[in-house]
C-alpha positions in Angstrom: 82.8 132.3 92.3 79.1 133.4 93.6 78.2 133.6 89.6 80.1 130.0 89.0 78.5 128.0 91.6 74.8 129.3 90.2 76.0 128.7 86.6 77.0 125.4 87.1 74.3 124.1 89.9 72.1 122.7 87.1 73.0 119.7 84.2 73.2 118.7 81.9 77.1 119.2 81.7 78.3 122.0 79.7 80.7 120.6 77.7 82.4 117.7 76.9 86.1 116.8 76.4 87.7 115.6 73.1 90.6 113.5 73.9 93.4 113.2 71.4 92.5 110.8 68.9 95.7 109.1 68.3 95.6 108.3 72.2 92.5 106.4 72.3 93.6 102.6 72.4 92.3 100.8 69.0 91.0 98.0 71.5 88.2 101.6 72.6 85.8 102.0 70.1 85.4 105.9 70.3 81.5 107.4 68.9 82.0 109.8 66.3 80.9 112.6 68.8 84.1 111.8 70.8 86.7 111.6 67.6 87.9 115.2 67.1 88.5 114.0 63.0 85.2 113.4 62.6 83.9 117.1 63.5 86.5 117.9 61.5 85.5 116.0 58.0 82.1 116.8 58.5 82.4 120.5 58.3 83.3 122.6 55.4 83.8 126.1 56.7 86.1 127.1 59.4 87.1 130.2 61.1 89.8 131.1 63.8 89.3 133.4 66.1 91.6 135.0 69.0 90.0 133.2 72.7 87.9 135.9 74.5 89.5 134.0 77.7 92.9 134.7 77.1 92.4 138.6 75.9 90.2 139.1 79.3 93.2 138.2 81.0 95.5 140.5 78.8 93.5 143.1 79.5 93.9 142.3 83.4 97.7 142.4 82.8 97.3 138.9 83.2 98.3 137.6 79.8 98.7 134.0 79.1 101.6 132.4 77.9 99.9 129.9 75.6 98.7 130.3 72.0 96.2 133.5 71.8 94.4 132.5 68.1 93.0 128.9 69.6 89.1 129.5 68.9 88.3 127.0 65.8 84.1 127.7 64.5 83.2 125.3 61.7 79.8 124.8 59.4 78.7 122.0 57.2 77.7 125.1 54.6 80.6 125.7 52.5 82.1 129.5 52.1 79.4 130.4 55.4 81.7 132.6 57.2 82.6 134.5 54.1 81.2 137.1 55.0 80.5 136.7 58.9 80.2 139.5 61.6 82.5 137.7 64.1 85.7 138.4 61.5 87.5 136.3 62.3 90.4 134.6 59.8 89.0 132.0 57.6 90.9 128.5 57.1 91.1 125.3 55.4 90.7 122.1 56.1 93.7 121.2 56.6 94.6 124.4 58.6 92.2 123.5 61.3 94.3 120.3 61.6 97.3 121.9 62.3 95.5 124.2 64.7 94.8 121.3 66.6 98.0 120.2 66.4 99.6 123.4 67.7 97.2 123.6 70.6 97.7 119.9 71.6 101.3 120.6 71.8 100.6 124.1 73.5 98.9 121.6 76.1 95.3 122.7 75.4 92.4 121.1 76.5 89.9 120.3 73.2 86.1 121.2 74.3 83.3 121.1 72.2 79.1 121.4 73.2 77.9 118.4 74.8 76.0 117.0 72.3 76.1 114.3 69.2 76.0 116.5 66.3 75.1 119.9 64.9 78.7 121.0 66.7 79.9 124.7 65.4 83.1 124.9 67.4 86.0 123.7 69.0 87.6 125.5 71.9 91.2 125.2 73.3 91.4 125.8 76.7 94.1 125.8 79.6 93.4 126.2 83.1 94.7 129.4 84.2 92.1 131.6 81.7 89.2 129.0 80.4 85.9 129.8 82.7 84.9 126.0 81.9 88.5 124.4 83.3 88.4 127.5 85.8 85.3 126.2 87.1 86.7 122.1 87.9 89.8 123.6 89.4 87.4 125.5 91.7 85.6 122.5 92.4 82.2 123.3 90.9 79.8 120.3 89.4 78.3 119.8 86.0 80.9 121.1 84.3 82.8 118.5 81.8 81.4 115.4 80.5 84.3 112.9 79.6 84.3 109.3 78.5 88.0 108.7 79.4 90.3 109.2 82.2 94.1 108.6 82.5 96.3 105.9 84.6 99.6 105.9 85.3 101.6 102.8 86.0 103.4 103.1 89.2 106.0 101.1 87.9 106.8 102.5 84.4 106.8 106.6 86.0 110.1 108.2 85.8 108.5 110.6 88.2 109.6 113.6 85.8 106.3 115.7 86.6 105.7 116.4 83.1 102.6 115.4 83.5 101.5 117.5 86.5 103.8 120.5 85.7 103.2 121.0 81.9 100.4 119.2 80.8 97.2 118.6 83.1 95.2 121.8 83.2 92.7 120.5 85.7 95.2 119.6 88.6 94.4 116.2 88.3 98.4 114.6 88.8 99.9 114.4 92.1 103.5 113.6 93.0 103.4 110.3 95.1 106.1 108.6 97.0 107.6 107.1 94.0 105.6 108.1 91.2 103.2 110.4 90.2 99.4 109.6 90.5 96.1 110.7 88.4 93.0 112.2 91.0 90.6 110.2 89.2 87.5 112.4 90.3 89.2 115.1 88.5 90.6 113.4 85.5 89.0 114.9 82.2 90.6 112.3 80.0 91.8 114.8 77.6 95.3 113.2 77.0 97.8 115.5 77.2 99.6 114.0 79.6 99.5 110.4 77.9 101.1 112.0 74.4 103.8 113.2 76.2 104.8 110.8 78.5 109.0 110.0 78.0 108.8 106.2 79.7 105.2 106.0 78.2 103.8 105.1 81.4 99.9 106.9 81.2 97.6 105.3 78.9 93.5 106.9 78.4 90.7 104.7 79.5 87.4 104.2 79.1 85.0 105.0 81.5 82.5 102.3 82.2 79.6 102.6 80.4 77.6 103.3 84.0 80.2 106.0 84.4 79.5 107.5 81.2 76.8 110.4 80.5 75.2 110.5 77.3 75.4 113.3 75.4 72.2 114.9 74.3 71.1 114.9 70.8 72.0 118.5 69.2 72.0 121.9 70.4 68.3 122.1 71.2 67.9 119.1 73.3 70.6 120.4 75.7 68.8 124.1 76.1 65.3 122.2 76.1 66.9 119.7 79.0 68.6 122.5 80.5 65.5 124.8 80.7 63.9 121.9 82.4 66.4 121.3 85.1 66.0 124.9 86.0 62.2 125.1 86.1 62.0 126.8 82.6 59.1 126.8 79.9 61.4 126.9 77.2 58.2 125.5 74.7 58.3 129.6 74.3 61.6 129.3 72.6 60.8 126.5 69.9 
């Protein structure tokens, strides 16, 4: 917790969310950073690898129950991890689609860096291992950046707890007095709890755009922004 609250004391935010596409309401125009097909089509290497979250916890005899082989790395060079060090199982295309599939159905949370482009990866996360997710349902800051959040209509819940039970991995549902009710300070607006609503009562949002942080440019705007907020030279490292 000691090593958490220093981690995540400084911006920018760590990562951002990638909502299910097919949830985002046509009326939303979503930026191509935000659409999880886009990252996809743009790459043309991908790799799987087993999550280093999930295998800490197995080796704490705390293993989780969700898919273990969740860690997707793509590159815009074809063939580039042909011969990689990080071994883990190469993949198509179309593989890494069902991937995401799998894990949105495991109830996985989709994260990627917090920037606009250059992104290498896409991690799957669920509350009880992910240090990121870990970190919100400890209550630390500058963690997430999301553009959406979840509402539920009072008078379409069925008050099944689906939603809270299964799918939020941030603890951001609460059972009310005759339906259940989204915390919107800790709403990520991933979606898994709209996709599998049975009276299709949740629908994803928007934030406003004052509510919305923009993502930095690439990789080394956020470690150049980064170094600043922390009262780093990082003109060393360019």
């Amino acid at each position: 917790m000691h090593w958490g609250a220093q981690f995540f004391s400084h911006g920018p935010k760590i990562m951002q969310v990638i909502p299910i596409e097919e949830q985002i309401p046509v009326k939303q125009e979503a930026l191509n950073y935000e659409q999880v097909s886009n990252l996809i089509e743009r790459a043309q290497s991908f790799m799987v690898n087993e999550c280093i979250c999930k295998k800490e916890k197995g080796l704490l005899d705390n293993p989780c129950k969700k898919p273990l082989e969740v860690c997707l790395a793509m590159n815009a060079e074809p063939e580039f991890y042909a011969h990689h060090p990080w071994g883990g199982k190469i993949i198509s295309r179309e593989q890494a689609y069902e991937l995401l599939n799998k894990t949105e159905e495991a109830g996985l949370v989709h994260l990627t860096s917090n920037i606009e482009s250059d992104h290498w990866f896409i991690c799957n996360c669920c509350g009880c291992c992910c240090g990121v997710l870990g970190a919100i349902n400890m209550g630390l800051p500058n963690v997430i950046n999301s553009h959406y959040y979840a509402q539920i209509d009072p008078n379409g819940c069925i008050a099944c707890g689906t939603c809270a039970d299964e799918r939020c991995q941030v603890k951001a549902i609460e059972a009310g007095e005759d339906a259940y009710n989204i915390i919107r300070e800790k709403c990520i607006g991933c979606s898994l709890c709209v996709s599998t609503c049975s009276s299709e009562a949740i629908e994803l949002r928007r934030k406003q755009p004052g509510d919305i942080l923009p993502a930095l440019e690439n990789e080394d705007a956020w470690l150049e922004e980064r170094a600043r907020q922390r009262g780093v030279d990082y003109s060393r490292y360019k």
